[in-house]
C-alpha positions as CSV (number, residue, x, y, z in Angstrom):
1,X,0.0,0.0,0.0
2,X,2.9,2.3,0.8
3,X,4.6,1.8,-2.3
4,X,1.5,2.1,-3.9
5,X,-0.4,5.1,-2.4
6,X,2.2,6.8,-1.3
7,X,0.9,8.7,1.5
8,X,3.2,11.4,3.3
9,X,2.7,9.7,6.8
10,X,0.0,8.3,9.0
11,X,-1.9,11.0,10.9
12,X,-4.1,8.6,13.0
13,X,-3.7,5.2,14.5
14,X,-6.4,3.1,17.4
15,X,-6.5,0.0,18.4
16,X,-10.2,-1.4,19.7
17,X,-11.2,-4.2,21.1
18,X,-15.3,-5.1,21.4
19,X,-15.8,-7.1,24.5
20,X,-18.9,-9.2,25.4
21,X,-19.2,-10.6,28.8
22,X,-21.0,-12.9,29.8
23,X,-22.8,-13.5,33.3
24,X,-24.8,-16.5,34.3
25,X,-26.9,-14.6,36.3
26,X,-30.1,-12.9,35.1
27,X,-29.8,-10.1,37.7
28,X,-26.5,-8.7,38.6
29,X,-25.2,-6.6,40.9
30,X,-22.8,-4.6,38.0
31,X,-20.5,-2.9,40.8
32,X,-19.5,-6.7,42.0
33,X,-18.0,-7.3,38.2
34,X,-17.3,-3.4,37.0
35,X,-15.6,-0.8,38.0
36,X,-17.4,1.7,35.8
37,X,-21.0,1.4,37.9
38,X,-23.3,3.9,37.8
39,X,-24.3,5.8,40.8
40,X,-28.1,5.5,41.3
41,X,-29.9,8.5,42.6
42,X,-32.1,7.0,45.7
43,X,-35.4,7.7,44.4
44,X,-34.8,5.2,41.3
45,X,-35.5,1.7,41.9
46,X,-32.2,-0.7,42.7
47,X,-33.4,-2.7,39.8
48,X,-31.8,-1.6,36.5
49,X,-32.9,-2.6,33.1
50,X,-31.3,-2.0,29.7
51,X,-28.3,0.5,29.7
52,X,-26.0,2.5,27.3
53,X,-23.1,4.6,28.5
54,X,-20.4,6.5,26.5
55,X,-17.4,7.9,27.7
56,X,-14.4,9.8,26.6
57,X,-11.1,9.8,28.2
58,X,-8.6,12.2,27.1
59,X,-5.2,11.1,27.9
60,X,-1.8,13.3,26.8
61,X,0.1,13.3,23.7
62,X,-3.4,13.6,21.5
63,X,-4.6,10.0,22.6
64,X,-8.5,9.6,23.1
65,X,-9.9,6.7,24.7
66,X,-14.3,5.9,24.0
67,X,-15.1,3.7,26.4
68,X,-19.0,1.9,26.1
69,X,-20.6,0.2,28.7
70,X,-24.2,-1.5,28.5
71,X,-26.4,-4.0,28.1
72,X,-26.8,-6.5,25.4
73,X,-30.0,-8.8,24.5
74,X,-29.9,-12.5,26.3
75,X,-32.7,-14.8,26.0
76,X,-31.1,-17.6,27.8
77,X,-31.6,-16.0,31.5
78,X,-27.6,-14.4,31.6
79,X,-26.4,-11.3,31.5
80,X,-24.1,-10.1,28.9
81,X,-22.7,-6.8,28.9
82,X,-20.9,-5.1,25.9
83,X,-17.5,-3.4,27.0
84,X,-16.7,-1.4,24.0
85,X,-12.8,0.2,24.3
86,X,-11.7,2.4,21.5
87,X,-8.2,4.1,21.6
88,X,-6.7,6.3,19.1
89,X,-3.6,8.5,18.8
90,X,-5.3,11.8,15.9
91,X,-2.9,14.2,15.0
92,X,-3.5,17.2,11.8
93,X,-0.4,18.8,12.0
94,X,1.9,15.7,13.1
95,X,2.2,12.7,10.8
96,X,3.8,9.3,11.4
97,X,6.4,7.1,9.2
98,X,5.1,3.3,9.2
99,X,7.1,2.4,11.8
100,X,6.4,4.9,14.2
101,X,2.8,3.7,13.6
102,X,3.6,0.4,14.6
103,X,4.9,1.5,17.5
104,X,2.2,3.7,18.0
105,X,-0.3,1.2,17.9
106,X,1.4,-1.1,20.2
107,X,1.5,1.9,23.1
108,X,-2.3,2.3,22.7
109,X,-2.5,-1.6,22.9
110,X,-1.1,-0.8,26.2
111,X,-3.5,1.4,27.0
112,X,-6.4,-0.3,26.5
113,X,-5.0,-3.3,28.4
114,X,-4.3,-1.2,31.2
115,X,-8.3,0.5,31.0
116,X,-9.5,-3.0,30.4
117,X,-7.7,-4.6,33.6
118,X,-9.1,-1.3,35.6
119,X,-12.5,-1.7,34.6
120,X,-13.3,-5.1,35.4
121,X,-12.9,-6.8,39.4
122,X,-11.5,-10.0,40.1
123,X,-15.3,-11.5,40.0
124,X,-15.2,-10.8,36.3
125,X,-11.5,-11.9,36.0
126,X,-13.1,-15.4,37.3
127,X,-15.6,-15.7,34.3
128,X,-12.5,-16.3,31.9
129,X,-11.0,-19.1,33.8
């Protein structure tokens, strides 16, 4: 492609992984496997439906991580919830040769492995073995 195209540099590189947990549970207690709950305002009822949340995280050096949290259809009486982490490194003015791409891309590898091992608890950790 380079050889082909021959762009004058990369000026945007992310990394995303789409994660789908599931619980065996139908009701869950999302604080005991997520560390991205939602605090509930005490007239709403403790029992929480569907859900859709969207984050962004802006790190340094023009990284940007969209993090999505919520609910998922299940018909099978288990929960599954979507935990959507998008990270990207966007630059106009600042443009990358391949290889600093590469390594560009393995640094935000890093940092969605890092947001990914923070979001989740040990009880969610226990799901994988």
């Amino acid at each position: 492609y380079w050889d082909v195209a021959q762009p004058e540099g990369i000026c945007q590189v992310g990394v995303r992984y789409i994660n789908q947990i599931v619980i065996k549970e139908e009701v869950v207690r999302l604080g005991e496997y997520f560390n991205c709950d939602f605090t509930r305002p005490q007239v709403l009822p403790d029992t929480l439906g569907k859900f859709n949340n969207r984050m962004e995280y802006i790190y340094p050096e023009l990284v940007k991580l969209i993090l999505t949290y919520a609910s998922l259809p299940d018909k099978t009486g288990k929960s599954r919830v979507l935990l959507d982490i998008d990270v990207a490194w966007i630059s106009v003015d600042r443009l990358l040769t391949i290889d600093q791409g590469i390594e560009k891309a393995n640094e935000l590898h890093k940092t969605e492995k890092e947001a990914f091992e923070a979001l989740i608890t040990d009880k969610t950790r226990s799901l994988f073995s």
